[in-house]
C-alpha positions as CSV (number, residue, x, y, z in Angstrom):
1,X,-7.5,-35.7,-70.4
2,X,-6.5,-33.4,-67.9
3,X,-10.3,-33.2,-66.2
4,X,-12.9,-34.9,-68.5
5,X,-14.6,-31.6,-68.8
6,X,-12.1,-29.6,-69.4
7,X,-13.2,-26.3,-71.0
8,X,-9.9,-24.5,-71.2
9,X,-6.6,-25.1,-72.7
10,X,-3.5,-25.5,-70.4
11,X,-0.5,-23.8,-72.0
12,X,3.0,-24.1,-71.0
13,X,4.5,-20.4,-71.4
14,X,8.1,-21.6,-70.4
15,X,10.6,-22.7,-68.3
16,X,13.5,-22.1,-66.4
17,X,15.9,-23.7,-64.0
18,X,19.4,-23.2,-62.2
19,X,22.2,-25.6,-63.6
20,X,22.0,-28.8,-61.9
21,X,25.4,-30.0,-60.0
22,X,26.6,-32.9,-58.6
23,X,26.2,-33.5,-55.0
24,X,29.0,-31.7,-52.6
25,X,30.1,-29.7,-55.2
26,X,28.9,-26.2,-56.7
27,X,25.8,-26.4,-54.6
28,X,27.1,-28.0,-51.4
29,X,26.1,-25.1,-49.3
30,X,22.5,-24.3,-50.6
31,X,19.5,-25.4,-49.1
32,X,16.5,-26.3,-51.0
33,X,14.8,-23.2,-50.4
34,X,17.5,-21.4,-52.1
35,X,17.7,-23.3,-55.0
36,X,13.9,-23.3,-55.9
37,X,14.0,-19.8,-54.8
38,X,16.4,-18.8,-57.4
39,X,14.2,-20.7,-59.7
40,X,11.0,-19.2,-59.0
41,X,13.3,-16.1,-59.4
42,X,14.4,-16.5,-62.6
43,X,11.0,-17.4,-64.0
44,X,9.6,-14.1,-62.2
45,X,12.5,-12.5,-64.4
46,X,12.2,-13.9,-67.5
47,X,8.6,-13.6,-67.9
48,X,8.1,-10.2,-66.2
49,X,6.0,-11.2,-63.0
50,X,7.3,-8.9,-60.8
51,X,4.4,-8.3,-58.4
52,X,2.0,-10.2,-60.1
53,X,-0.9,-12.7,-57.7
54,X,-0.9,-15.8,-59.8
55,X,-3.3,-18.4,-59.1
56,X,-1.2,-21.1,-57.6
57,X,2.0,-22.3,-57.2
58,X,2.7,-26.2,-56.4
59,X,6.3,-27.8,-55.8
60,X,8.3,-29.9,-53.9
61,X,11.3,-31.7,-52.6
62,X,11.7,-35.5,-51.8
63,X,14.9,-35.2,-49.1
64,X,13.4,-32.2,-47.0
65,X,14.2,-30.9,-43.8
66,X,11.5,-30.3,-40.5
67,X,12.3,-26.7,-41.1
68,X,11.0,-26.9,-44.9
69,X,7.4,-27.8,-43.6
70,X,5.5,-25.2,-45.8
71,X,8.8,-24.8,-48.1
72,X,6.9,-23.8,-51.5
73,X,5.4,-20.9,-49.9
74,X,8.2,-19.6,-47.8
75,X,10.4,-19.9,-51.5
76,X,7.3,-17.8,-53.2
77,X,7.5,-15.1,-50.7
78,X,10.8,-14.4,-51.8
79,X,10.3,-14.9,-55.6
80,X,9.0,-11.0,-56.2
81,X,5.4,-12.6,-56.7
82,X,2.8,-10.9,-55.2
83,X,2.9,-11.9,-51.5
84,X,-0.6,-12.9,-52.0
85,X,0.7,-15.9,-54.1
86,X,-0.3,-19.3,-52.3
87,X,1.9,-22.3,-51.9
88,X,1.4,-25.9,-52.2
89,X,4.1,-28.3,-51.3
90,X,3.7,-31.6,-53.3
91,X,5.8,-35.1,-53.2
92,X,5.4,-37.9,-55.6
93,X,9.3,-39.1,-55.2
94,X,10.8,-38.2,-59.1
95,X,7.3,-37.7,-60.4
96,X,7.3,-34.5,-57.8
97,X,7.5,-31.7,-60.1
98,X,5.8,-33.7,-63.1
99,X,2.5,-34.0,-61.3
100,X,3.1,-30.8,-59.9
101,X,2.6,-29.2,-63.3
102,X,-0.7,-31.9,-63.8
103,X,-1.9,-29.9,-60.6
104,X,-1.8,-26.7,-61.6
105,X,-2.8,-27.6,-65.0
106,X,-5.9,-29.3,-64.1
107,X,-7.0,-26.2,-62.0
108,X,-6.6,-23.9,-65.0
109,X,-8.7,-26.3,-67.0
110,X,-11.2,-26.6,-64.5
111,X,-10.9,-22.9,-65.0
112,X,-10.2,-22.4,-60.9
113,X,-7.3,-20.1,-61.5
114,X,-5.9,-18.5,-65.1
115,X,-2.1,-19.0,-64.3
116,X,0.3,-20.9,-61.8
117,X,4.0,-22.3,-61.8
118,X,5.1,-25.9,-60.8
119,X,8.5,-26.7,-60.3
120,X,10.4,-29.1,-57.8
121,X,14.2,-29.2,-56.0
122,X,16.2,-31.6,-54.5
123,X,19.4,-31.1,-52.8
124,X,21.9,-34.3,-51.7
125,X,24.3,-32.1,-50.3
126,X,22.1,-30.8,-47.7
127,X,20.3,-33.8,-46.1
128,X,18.3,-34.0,-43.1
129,X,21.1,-35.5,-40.6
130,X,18.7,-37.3,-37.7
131,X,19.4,-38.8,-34.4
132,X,18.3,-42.5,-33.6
133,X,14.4,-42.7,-32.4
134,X,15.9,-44.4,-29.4
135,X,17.6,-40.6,-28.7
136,X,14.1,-38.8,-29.7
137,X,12.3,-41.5,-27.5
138,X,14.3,-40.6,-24.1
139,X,14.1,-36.8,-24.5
140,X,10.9,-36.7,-25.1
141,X,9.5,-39.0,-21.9
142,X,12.6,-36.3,-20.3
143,X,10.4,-33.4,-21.7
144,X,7.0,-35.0,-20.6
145,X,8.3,-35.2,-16.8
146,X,6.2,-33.6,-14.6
147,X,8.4,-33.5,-11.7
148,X,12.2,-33.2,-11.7
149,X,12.7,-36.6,-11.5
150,X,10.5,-37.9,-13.7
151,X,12.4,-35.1,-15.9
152,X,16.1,-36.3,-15.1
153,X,15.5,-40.0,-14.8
154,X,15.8,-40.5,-18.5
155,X,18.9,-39.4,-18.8
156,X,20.5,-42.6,-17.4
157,X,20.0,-44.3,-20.0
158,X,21.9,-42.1,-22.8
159,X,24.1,-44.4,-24.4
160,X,27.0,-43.3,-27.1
161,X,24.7,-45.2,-29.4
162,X,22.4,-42.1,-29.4
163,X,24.4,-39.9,-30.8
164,X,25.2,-42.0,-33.9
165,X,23.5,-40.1,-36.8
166,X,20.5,-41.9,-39.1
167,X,21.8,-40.4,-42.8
168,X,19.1,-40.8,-45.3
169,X,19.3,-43.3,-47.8
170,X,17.7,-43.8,-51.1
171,X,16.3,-47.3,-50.7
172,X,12.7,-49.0,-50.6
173,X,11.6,-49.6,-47.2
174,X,9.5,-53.0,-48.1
175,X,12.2,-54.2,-50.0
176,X,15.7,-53.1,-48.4
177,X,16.6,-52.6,-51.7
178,X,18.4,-49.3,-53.6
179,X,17.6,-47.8,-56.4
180,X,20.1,-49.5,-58.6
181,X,20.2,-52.8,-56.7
182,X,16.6,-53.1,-57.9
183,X,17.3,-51.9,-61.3
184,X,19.9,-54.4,-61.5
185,X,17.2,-57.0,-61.4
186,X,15.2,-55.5,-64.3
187,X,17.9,-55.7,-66.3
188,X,18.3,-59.2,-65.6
189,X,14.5,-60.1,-66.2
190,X,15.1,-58.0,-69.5
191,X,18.1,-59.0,-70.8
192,X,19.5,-55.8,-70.8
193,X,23.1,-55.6,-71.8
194,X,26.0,-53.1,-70.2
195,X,26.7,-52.5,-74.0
196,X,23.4,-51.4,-74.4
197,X,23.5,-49.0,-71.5
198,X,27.0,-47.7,-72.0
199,X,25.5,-46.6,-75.3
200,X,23.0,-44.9,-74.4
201,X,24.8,-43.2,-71.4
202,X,27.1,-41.8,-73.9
203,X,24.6,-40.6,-76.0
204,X,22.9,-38.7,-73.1
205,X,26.5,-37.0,-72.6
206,X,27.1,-36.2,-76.3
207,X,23.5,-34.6,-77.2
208,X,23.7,-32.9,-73.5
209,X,27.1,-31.2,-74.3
210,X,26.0,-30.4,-78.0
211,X,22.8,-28.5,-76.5
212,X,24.6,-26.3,-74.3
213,X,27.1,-25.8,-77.2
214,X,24.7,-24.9,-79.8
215,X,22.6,-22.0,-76.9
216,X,19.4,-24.6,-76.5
217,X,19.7,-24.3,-72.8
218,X,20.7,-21.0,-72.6
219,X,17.2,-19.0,-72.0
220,X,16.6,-22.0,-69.9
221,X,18.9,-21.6,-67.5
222,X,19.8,-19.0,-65.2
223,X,23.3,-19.2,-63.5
224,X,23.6,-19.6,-59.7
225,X,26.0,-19.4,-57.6
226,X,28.8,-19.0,-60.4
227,X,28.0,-22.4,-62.1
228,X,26.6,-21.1,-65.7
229,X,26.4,-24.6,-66.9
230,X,25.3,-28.3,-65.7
231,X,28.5,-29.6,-64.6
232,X,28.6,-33.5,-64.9
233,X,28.0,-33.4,-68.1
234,X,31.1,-35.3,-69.9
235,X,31.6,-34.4,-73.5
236,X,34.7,-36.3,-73.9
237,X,33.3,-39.4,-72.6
238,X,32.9,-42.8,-75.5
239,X,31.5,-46.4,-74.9
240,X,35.3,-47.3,-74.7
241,X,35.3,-45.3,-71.7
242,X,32.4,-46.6,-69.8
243,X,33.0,-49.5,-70.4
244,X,36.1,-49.3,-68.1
245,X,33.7,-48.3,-64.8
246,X,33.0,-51.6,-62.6
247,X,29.8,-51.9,-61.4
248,X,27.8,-50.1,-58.5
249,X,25.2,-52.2,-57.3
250,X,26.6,-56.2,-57.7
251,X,29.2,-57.6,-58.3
252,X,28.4,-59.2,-61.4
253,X,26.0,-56.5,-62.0
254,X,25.8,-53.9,-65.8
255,X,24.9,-50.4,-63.9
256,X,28.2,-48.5,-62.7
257,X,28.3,-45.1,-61.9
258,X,29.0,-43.7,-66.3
259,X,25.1,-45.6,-67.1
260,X,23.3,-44.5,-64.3
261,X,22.2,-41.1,-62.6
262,X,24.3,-39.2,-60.3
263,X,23.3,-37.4,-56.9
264,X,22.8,-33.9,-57.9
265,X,21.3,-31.3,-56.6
266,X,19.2,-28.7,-58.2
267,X,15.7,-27.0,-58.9
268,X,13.9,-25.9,-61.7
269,X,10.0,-24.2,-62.4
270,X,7.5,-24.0,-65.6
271,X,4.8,-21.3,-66.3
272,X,1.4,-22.2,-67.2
273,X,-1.5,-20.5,-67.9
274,X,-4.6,-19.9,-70.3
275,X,-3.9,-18.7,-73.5
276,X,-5.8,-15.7,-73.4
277,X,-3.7,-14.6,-69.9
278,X,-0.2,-15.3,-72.2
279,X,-2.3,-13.3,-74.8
280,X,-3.1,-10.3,-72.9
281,X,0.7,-10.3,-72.1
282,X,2.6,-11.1,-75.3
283,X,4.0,-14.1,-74.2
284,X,4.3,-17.1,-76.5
285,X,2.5,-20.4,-76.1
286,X,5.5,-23.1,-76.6
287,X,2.8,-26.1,-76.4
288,X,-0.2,-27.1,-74.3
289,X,-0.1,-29.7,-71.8
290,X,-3.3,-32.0,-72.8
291,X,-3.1,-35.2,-70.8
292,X,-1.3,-36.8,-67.6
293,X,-1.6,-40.6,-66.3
294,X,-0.2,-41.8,-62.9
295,X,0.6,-45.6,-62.3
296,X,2.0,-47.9,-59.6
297,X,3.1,-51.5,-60.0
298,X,3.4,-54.0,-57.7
299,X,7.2,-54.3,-57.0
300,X,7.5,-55.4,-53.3
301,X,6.1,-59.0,-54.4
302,X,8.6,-59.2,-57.0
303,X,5.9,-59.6,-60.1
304,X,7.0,-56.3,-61.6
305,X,9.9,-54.4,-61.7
306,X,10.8,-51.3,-59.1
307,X,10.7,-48.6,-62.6
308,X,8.2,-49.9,-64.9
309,X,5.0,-47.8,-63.5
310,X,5.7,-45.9,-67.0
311,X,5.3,-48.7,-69.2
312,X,1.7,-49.3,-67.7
313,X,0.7,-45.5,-67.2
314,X,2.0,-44.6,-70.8
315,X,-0.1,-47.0,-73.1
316,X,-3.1,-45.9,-70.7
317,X,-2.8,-42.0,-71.8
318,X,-2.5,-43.2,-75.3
319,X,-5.6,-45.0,-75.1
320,X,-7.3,-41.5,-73.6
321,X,-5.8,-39.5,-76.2
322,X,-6.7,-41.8,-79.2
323,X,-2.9,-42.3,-80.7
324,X,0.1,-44.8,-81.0
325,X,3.2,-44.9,-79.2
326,X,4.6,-43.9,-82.7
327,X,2.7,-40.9,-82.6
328,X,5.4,-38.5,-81.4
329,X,8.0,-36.0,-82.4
330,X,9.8,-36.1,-79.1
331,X,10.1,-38.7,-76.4
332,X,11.7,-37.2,-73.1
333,X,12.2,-40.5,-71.2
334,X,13.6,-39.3,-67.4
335,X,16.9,-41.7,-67.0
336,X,17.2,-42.6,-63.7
337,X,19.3,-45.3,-65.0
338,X,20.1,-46.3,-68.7
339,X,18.8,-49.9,-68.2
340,X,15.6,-48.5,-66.8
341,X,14.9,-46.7,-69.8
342,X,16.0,-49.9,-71.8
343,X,13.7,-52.3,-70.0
344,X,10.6,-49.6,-70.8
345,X,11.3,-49.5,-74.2
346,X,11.7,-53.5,-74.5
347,X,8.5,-54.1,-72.6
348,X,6.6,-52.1,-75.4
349,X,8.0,-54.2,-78.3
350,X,7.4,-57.6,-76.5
351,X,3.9,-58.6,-77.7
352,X,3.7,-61.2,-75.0
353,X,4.0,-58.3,-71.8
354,X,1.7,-56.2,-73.5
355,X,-1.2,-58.8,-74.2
356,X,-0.6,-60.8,-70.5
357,X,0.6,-58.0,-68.3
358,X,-0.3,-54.5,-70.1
359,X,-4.0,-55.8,-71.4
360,X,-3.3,-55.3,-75.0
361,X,-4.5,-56.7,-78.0
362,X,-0.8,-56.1,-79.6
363,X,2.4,-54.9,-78.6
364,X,2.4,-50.9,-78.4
365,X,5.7,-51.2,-80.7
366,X,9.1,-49.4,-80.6
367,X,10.2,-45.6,-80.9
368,X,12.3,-44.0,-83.2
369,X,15.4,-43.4,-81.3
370,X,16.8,-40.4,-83.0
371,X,13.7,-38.4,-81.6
372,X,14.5,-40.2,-78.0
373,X,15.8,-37.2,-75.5
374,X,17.5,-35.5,-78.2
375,X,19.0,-33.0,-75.8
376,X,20.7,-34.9,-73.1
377,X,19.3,-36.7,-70.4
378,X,18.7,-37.4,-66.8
379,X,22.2,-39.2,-67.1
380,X,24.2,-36.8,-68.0
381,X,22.1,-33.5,-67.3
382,X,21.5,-35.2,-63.4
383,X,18.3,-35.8,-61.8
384,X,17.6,-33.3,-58.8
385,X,14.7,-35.8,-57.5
386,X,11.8,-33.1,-57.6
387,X,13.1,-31.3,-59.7
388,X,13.4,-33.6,-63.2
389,X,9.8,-33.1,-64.1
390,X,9.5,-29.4,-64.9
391,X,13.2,-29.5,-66.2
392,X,11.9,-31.5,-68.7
393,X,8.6,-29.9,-69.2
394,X,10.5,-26.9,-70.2
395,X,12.9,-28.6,-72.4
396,X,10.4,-30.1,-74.0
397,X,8.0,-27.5,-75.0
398,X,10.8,-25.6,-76.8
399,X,11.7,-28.4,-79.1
400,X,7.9,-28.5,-79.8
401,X,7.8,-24.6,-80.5
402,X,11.1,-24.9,-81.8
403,X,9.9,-27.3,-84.9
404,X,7.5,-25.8,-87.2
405,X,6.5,-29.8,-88.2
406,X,6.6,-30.9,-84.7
407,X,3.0,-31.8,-83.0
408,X,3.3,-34.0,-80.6
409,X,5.7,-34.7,-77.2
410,X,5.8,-37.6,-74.3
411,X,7.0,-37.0,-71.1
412,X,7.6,-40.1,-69.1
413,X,8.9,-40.1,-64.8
414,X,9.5,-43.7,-63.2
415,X,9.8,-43.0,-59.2
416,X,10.5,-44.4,-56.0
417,X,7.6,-46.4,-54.8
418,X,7.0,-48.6,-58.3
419,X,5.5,-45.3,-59.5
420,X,5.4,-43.4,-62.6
421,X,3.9,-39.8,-63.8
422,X,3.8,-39.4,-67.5
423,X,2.4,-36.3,-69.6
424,X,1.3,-35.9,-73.3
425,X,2.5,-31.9,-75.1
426,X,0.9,-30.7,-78.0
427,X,1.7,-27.6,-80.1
């Protein structure tokens, strides 16, 4: 569970978020501070906080400026929260805003506060643009002169190499390797095929496109800076399409740009609180968030796979909560890639990984795919790196409130680092 003694329930009131855009394109100007202001914003809106001291408030961002130091608090003090309203800035790479929400949750349970939001943002278009250490190195023994010497000598060694800029890049330091270059070897170790991923891609597109066409995202999403909409969804897209991409990370390689995530920028934010504080307001309980695992796997030794830290951490929460993997309405599996989410769902079905890596007497089985992100995901939707977590939280408890026979939801984050956050919602 949440906190073994836990002695109050951990509702999830709801959850909003600005449309999340590609990178350099609707948001190419906003900082990260915007965007999870206007978040924090539109929850404060929706829900009628205006003015309110809530408990707590815990976010983050993975690619973060100097200047963003105490960024959550700076973005609350601007939300129309009371100013009183603390700020916690969290990072757990794409788990950010997921364990965020475990945060807050396990202080309402513990019964430390009665309500707080979690929420995360992520912005590609607006990196942190740094100078070589070499640079930092010289003007800091510069700054440390004590005489004007001492101050002036280092300056004969500035070279035009300084000035060439260090962009950030989304790789594994112990390995060298990206995201999708490591990826790539998953689906090697797990057979997984670009048919299978093209697939699924499309799917993601097609259920995305069909949500916003039907209203599911509408009270979900608050428009910002004239986008209304996500905008890379594609719902023209097919497997005969995709299928014409060439691959991004090897040559020979099955991920391309159509089957895996793209930059995007974007923020998003959940409510939670007691029951009795949504009570004493009139606001609905959508579902209650009832258990959360975290997991790392060894990856830089090559015995596991960058993205599996979910299948490990998931068949852990089922064994605290006492069910199957079957044992769900709703799966909302983040897609940082389509073979990632392919090699997670493979490792469960293979009896062999689950008795001799996993521990488990028998393989944990497969999912009905029909209930597998039935609203589009990280794929097409696009994966703000913080900010995934609470977009699905919020997503997730309205299909759950949504569905009278629904009882039951799984939230599962892979992350940088061979980590994974996963989550269990209940009605």
């Amino acid at each position: 569970m949440l906190v073994g003694s836990a002695v109050r329930r951990v509702a999830i009131i709801g959850g909003v978020r600005i449309p999340f855009a590609r990178a350099y394109s609707a948001y190419a100007t906003a900082s990260n501070q915007d965007m999870l202001t206007a978040a924090f914003r539109g929850l404060v809106e929706r829900f009628r906080l205006q003015g309110q001291r809530l408990g707590d408030v815990a976010a983050g961002a993975v690619i973060k400026h100097t200047r963003d130091y105490n960024l959550v608090r700076e973005c609350v003090l601007s939300s129309g929260l009371d100013p009183h309203t603390p700020g916690l800035d969290m990072q757990r790479a794409c788990g950010t805003s997921l364990e965020a929400a475990i945060d807050i949750g396990n202080k309402i349970a513990l019964g430390q506060i009665e309500v707080g939001i979690a929420g995360g943002t992520d912005t590609v278009s607006d990196p942190p643009v740094v100078f070589p250490r070499s640079y930092q190195q010289l003007m800091l023994r510069s700054y440390r002169g004590r005489s004007g010497w001492q101050r002036l000598s280092p300056w004969f060694g500035l070279r035009p190499k300084h000035f060439k800029p260090v962009l950030p890049a989304v790789v594994e330091p112990r390995t060298g390797l990206s995201m999708g270059q490591s990826t790539e070897l998953m689906a090697r170790r797990w057979q997984i095929t670009r048919a299978e991923q093209d697939q699924l891609a499309c799917d993601s597109h097609l259920k995305a496109a069909a949500a916003w066409r039907e209203g599911f995202y509408s009270d979900l999403v608050v428009e910002y800076l004239g986008l209304k909409s996500d905008n890379n969804i594609r719902p023209d897209t097919s497997v005969e399409k995709l299928a014409k991409l060439r691959p991004s990370f090897a040559a020979d390689g099955t991920l391309t740009a159509g089957n895996s995530t793209p930059l995007t920028d974007g923020a998003s934010a959940v409510l939670l609180a007691t029951p009795e504080w949504a009570a004493a307001r009139n606001l609905p309980v959508l579902a209650y968030l009832r258990y959360g695992k975290v997991w790392a796997v060894d990856f830089v030794s090559g015995k596991e796979g960058l993205l599996m830290a979910p299948a490990y951490a998931v068949p852990a929460m089922l064994k605290d909560a006492g069910i199957t993997l079957q044992d769900f309405d709703y799966y909302e599996i983040h897609e940082a890639f389509a073979a990632q989410v392919l090699c997670t769902l493979k490792a469960w079905e293979s009896p062999e990984y689950c008795r001799d890596t996993l521990g488990l007497p028998a393989a944990l089985g497969s999912i009905d795919r029909s209930k597998l992100n039935v609203k589009g995901g990280s794929v097409a939707i696009g994966h703000p790196f913080a900010a995934t977590g609470t977009r699905i939280l919020g997503t997730l408890a309205k299909l759950l409130a949504g569905n009278a026979g629904a009882k039951r939801g799984l939230v599962s984050v892979c992350a940088a680092g061979g980590m994974g956050v996963t989550a269990i919602l209940e009605r």
